[in-house]
C-alpha positions in Angstrom: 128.7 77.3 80.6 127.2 79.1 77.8 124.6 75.8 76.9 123.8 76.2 80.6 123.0 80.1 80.4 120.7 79.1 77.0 118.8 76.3 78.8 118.3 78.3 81.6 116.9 81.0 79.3 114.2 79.4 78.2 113.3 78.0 80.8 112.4 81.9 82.2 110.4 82.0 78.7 108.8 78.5 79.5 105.4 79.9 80.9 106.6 80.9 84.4 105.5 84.4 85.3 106.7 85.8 88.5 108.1 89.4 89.5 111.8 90.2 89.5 112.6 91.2 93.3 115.8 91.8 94.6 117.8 89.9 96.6 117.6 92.4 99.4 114.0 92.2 99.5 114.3 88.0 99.5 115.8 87.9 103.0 114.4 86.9 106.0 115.4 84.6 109.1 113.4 81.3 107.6 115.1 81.4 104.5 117.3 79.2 103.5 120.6 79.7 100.8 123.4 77.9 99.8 125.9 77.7 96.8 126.3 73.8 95.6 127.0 71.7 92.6 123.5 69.6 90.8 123.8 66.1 91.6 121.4 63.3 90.4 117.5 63.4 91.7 117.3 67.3 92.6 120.3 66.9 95.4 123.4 68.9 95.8 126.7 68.9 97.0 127.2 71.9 99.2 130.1 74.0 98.9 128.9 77.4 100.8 126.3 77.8 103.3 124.8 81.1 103.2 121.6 81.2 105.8 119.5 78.5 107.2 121.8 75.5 107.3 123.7 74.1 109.9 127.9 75.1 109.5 129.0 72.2 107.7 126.2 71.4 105.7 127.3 69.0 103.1 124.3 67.2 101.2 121.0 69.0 101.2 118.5 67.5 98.6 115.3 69.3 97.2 111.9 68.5 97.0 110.5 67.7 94.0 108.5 70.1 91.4 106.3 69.9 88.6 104.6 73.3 88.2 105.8 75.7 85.1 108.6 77.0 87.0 110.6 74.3 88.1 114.0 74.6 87.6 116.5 71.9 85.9 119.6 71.7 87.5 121.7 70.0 85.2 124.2 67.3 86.9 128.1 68.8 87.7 127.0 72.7 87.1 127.1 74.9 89.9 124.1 77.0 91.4 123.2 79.7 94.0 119.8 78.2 95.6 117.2 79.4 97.5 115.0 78.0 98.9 112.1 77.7 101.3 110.2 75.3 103.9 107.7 73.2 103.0 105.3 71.9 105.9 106.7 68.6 105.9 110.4 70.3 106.4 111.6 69.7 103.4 113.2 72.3 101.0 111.8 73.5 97.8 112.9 76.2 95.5 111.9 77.4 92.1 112.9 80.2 89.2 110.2 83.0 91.0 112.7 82.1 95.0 115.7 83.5 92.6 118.0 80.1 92.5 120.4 81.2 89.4 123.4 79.5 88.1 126.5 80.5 89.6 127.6 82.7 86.8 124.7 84.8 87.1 124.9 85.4 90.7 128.4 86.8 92.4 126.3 89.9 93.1 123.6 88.3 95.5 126.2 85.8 96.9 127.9 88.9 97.7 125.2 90.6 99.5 124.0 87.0 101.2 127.3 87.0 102.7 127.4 90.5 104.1 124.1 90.1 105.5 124.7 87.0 107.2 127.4 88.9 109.0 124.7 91.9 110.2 126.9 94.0 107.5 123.9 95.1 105.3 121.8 98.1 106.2 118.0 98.5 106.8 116.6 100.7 103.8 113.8 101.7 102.2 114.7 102.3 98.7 113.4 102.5 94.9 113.4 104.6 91.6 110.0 107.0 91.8 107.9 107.9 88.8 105.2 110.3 88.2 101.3 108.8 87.0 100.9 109.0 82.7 104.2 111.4 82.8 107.2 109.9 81.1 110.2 111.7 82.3 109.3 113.8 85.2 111.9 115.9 87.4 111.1 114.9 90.8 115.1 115.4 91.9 115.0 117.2 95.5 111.3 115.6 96.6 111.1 114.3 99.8 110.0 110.9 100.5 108.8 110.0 104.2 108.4 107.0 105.5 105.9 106.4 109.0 107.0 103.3 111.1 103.8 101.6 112.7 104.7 102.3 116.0 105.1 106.3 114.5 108.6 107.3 113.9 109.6 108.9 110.8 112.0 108.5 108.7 112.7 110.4 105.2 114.8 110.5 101.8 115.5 112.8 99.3 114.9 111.8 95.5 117.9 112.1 93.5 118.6 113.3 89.7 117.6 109.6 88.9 114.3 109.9 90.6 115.6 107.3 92.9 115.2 107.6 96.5 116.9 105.9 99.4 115.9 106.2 103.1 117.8 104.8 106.1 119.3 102.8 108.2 115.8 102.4 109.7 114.3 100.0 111.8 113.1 96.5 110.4 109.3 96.9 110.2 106.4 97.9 108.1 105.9 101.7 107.0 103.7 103.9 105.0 105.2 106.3 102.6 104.6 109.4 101.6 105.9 112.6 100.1 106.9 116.2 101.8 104.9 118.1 99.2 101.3 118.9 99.1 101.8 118.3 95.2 101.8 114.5 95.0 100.2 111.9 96.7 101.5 108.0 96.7 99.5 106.0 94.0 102.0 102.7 94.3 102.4 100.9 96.8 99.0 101.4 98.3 99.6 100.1 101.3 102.3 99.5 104.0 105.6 98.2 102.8 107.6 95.5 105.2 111.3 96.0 105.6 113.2 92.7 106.8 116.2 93.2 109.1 119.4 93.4 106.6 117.4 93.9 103.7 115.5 96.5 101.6 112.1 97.1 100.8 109.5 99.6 99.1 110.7 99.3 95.4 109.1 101.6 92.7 107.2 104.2 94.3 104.4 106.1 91.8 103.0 109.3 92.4 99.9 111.1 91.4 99.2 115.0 91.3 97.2 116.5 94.7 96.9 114.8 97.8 95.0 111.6 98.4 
């Protein structure tokens, strides 16, 4: 396992750039996820099916991929994958669609499982930080977010400067804050919130008002 954990390490330093995201902010009703053990030519034997797949999903094999962030899945090791549609309707994944070794993944399995059975909420979450300041107090803020159809909901930061707002609806919303003080720098536009999952992330203010 731990030859596994190294390999898979460098492939992460191996040239392939893409953002961390959460696994809450991964879901959506085309995506696909199953847990499985690496057999030869990118297939899998299917242990757990997670979203996407039929109930009783045994063999599902991968397309396959050359670019910098392929992943090798080494024969007989166990994997959570991800993975998406290609045109064709066949399934792809990669490093950047989060596939992980097993042993680095109880927590998403966890949550994959919970929303699958409608257990997860709807929030819009993230730690907040204030433009060129490196520890602000922003504890008791207000962060309000505005549906596009126009309702509101809204947060409270925390001592953390992390601020969590919902259940809301699944949609897109522009935030904001409840203080003539600060006006949001990051994200600049609306942020989408899948049903089950989470979105926003970090959320930077700037002093005065837009």
């Amino acid at each position: 396992m731990r030859a596994l954990l190294v390999l898979w390490s460098a492939q992460l330093l191996n040239a392939c750039s893409c953002l961390s995201v959460p696994i809450c902010m991964r879901v959506s009703p085309e995506m696909v996820a199953f847990t499985g053990v690496a057999q030869a030519d990118s297939g899998f034997l299917v242990e757990r099916v997670l979203a996407g797949l039929p109930a009783g999903t045994r063999q599902v094999k991968l397309a396959p991929d050359d670019t910098t962030c392929a992943i090798t899945f080494p024969r007989g090791q166990r994997f959570l994958v991800l993975a998406r549609r290609l045109d064709d309707g066949s399934l792809a994944t990669s490093i950047c669609d989060g596939s992980r070794p097993i042993a680095e993944a109880a927590a998403d399995i966890r949550f994959l499982a919970d929303w699958a059975a409608g257990r997860t909420p709807t929030v819009l979450e993230g730690d907040v930080s204030l433009e060129n300041v490196a520890k602000p107090n922003l504890a008791g803020l207000t962060v309000i977010a505005k549906s596009s159809e126009g309702r509101t909901f809204q947060g409270r930061v925390n001592q953390k400067n992390h601020y969590r707002i919902g259940p809301v609806a699944p949609g897109t919303y522009q935030l904001s804050t409840g203080s003539p003080k600060f006006s949001v720098l990051i994200p600049r536009g609306p942020v989408s919130v899948p049903k089950g999952g989470c979105g926003a992330g970090v959320l930077v203010l700037k002093p005065g008002t837009p």
